[in-house]
N, C-alpha and C positions, 0 to 999 in steps of 0.2 A: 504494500500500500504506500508507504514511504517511497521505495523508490520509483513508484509511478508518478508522484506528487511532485519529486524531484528531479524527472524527467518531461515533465509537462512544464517547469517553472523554467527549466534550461533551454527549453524548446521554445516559450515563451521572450524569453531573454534574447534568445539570437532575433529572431522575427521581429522584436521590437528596432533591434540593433542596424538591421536591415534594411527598417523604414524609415530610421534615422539618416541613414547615409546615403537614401536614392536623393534628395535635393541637392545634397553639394556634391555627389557623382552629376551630376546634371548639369551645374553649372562651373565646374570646371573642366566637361570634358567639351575636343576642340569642335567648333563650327566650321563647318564646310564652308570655304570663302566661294563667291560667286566668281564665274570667269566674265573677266573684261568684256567689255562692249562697247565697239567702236560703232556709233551710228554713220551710215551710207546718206550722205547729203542726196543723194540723187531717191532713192528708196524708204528711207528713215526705217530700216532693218541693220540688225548686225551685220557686220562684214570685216572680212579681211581688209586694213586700210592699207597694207603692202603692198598691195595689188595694182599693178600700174591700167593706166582706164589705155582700152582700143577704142576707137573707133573703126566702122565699115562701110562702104558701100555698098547694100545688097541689090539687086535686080529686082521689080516689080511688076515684071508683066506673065501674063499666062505659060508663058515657053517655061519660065523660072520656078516655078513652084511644082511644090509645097520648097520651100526655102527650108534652113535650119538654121536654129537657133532662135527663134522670133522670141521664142518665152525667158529665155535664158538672160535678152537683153536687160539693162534696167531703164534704157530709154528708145523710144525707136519716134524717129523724126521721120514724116512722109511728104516729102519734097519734089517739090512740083519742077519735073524737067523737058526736053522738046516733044511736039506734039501733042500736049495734052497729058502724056503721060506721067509718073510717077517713082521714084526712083526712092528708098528707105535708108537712112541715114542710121546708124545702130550702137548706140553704145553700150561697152562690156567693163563692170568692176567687180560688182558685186559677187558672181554666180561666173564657175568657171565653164566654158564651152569644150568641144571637141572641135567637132566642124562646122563651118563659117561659109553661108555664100548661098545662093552665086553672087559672086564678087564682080561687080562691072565699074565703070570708071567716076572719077570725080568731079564735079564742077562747081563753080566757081564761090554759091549758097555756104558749100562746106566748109568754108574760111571760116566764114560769119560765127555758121554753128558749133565748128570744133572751138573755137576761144569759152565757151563756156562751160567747158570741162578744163579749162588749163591747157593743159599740154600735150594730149593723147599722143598715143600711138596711132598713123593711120594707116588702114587699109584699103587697096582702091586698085583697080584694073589698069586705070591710065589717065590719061588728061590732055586735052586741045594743046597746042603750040602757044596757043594766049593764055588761059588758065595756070601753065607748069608753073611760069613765075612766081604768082600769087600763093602756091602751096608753099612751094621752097621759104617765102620770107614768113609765110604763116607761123602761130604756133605750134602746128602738130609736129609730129615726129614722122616722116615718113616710112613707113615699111611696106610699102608696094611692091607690086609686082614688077615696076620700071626700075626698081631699086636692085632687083636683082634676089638672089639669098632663098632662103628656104620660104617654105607655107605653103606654096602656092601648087596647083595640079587640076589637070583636066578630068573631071565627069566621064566613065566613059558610055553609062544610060543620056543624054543629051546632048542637043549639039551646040555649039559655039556661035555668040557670045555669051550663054547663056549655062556653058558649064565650068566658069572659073571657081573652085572651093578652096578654101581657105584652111590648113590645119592652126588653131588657137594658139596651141602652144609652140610652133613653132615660131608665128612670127611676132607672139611680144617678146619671144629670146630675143629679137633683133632691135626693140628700141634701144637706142644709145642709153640716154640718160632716163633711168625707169624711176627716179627719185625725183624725176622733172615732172613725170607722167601722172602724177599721185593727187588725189584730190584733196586733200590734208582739210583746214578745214575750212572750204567754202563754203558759204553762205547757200543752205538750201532751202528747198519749196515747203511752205508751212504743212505738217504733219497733223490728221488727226489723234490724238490720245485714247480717243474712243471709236465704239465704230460705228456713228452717224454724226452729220453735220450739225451743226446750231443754223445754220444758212439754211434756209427754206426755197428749194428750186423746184420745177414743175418735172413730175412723174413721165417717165420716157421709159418707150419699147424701145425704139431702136432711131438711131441717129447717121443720116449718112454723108459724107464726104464728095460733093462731085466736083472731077475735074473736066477738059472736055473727052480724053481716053482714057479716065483710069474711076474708077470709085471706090471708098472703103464704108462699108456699114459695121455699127458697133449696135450689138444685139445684149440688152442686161439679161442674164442669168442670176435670180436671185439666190439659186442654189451655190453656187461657187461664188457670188461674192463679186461678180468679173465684167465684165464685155466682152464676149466674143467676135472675132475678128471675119470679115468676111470683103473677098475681093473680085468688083463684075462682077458680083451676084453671086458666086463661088466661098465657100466656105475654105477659110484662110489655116492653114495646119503648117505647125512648126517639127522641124523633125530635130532628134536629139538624141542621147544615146538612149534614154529611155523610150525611144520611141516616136511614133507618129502622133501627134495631141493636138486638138483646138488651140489657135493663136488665141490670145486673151492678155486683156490689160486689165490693170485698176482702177486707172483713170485717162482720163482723154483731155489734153488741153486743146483748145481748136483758135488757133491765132489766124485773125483775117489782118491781110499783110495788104504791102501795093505794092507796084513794080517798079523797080528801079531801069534808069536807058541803059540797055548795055549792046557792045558789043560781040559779044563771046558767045561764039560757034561751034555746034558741033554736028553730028551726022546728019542731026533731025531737023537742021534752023537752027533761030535764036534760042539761047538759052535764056528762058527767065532767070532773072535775080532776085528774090522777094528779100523787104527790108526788114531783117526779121529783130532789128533793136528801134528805142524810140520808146513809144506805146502805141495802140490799139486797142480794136472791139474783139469778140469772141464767145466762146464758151468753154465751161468747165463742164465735165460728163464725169460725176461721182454719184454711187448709194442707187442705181439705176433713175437718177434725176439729171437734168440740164441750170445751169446756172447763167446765165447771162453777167458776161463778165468783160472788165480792163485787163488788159496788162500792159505791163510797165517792164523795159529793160534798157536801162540806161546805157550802155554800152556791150560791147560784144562778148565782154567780160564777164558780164552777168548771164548769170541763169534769169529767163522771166519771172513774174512776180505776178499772182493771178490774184484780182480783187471785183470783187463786188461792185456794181454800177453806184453804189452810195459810197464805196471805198473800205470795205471792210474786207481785209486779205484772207482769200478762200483758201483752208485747209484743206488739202486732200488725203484717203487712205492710202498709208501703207503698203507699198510695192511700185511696181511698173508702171511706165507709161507711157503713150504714146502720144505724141506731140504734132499737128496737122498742121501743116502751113497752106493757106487758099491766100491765092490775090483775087482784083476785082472781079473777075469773070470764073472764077469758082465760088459754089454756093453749100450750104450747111438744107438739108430736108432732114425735120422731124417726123416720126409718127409720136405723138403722147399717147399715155393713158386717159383713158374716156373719164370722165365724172360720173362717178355713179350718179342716175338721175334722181331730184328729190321724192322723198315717200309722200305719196298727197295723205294732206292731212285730213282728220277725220271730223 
C-alpha cells in the first residue's frame, strides 16, 4: 500500500516537473528565421534580384505561333509595326525560360521601351541600316543574332522568318556587364496588398485590341484569377517546358499613344514610332473590370504610372503583364457585363 502511494507521488512529481518546463523549452528553443525577399518591381513577387532582365523580340503573326515562353514573361509589350501588324516586345527577370522565340528583328519603338528596365540584355533577329545606330548608342546590351555567339538556331517544324528560337540560357551568358542588366531598385507599378481594388471600374467579359492586321482579345476567367490571351480570333498558347498552356496575364495596361514622323524603313513600309513617354489616355484591365485611366511617364527612364481620370494611382495585382501600345487609328472594343435588370416592385 505504501509503496503504491509512493509510487503514484513520484509519478506525480515528475509530471508536475514536466509541465513546468514545456514554457521555457518553448521559449528558448530557436525560430525558424524566414528566407529573404527581394520584391520584382516589374511583378511585386519574390524573385531572384541577381538575375540580369532580357529583353526579346518575338514574332506575332499566325506562321509564328503558338510562341514560347509568353507566360514565363513578367512583361510583354504589343507593339504596333509595318502593315498593321504587330510585333511583342518581352521581358524576362523574374521566372527562368528555356526556349525563347520566334525571334525576329528590332525597331526603332524598342529604344524607347528597353530604357525602362535599365539596361537589359537584348535579343533581336536584326535591324534596318537606319535603326542599327540607334541600338548601339541605346541602353540595352546587345546579344543578337548580328552579334554573332551562341542562342541562336533554326526550327526545323517551320519555315523562315518565322523559325529563329532562342536558347535563354545561352544568351544572357553573353551580356557583358550582367550587374549593369539588374533592376536593383526601380521604382515600380503600384501593387495590390489584397486581392481586389478600392477603385471601382465597370465589369468586362472580354476586351479587345485592334490594329489594322493584327488583334489581341483578353477574355476574364474568374476561375484562374487571369485574362486569357487570344490572337485573330485564335486562342493565344504559350509553350514551355511544362508544356502547351493558355497565354494569360494579370493585368492589361492599354496606353493610346500618337505617332511620331519618322523615317525608318523596313520590309513592310514605314515603321511607326509610337510616343510611348509624356502622358496619355487609356485603360487598366484588372479583377475582370476596365478602368479608365492617365498615365504618366516622364521620361524613357521610367516605367509608366497608371492613375485614375480624378488622379488616384491605380494598383494592380500581383504578377504579369501585358502592356498594348494603339496610336490614332487603333481602337480598344469592349463587350461589358449586362446589368442585371431591376426587380419590379411590388
Amino acid at each position: 500500500m505504501y509503496r503504491r502511494f509512493f509510487l503514484m507521488l513520484s509519478l506525480a512529481f515528475i509530471f508536475s516537473g514536466c509541465v513546468s518546463q514545456t514554457p521555457s523549452q518553448l521559449e528558448t528553443s530557436p525560430t525558424q528565421s524566414e528566407t529573404p525577399c527581394w520584391t520584382s518591381p516589374l511583378t511585386g513577387l519574390c524573385a531572384d534580384e541577381t538575375v540580369p532582365v532580357l529583353a526579346i523580340k518575338i514574332d506575332d503573326v499566325s506562321a509564328a505561333r503558338p510562341q514560347w515562353a509568353l507566360n514565363e514573361s513578367d512583361v510583354i509589350v504589343v507593339e504596333p509595326v509595318e502593315g498593321g501588324l504587330t510585333r511583342l516586345f518581352a521581358v524576362y527577370q523574374s521566372q527562368i525560360p528555356t526556349t525563347l522565340g520566334p525571334i525576329r528583328s528590332a525597331r526603332i519603338t524598342d529604344v524607347d521601351l528597353a530604357a525602362a528596365f535599365g539596361e537589359p540584355g537584348f535579343a533581336y533577329s536584326g535591324a534596318s541600316q537606319r535603326t542599327t545606330p540607334y541600338l548601339w548608342k541605346s541602353s540595352m546590351q546587345l546579344v543578337g543574332a548580328p552579334q554573332g555567339g551562341l542562342g541562336y538556331s533554326r526550327a526545323s517544324d517551320r519555315y523562315a522568318p518565322h523559325n529563329l528560337m532562342g536558347n535563354y540560357e545561352e544568351i544572357i551568358s553573353r551580356i557583358k556587364k550582367p550587374t549593369k542588366a539588374l533592376l536593383g531598385n526601380r521604382i515600380a507599378w503600384s501593387f495590390l496588398d489584397q486581392a481586389t481594388s478600392d477603385i471601382e471600374g465597370r465589369d468586362l467579359v472580354s476586351a479587345t485590341a485592334d490594329w489594322p492586321a493584327s488583334d489581341k482579345t483578353f477574355t476574364w476567367d474568374s476561375t484562374l484569377k487571369s485574362w486569357l490571351v487570344s490572337a485573330d480570333g485564335e486562342v493565344t498558347e504559350s509553350i514551355s517546358i511544362k508544356g502547351v498552356e493558355r497565354a494569360r496575364t494579370k493585368t492589361v495596361f492599354v496606353m493610346n499613344s500618337v505617332t511620331l514622323e519618322t523615317w525608318y524603313l523596313s520590309s513592310g513600309g514605314a515603321t511607326p514610332y509610337l510616343k510611348t513617354y509624356g502622358e496619355g489616355t487609356g485603360w487598366v484591365l484588372i479583377n475582370g473590370q476596365a478602368i479608365k485611366a492617365v498615365w504618366k511617364r516622364p521620361t524613357i527612364q521610367d516605367l509608366p504610372r497608371w492613375y485614375t481620370t480624378s488622379g488616384v494611382e491605380i494598383a494592380v495585382p500581383k504578377g504579369n503583364v501585358w502592356w498594348l501600345l494603339l496610336s490614332e487609328r487603333d481602337e480598344m472594343k469592349f463587350k461589358w457585363v449586362k446589368s442585371p435588370s431591376p426587380t419590379p416592385s411590388t
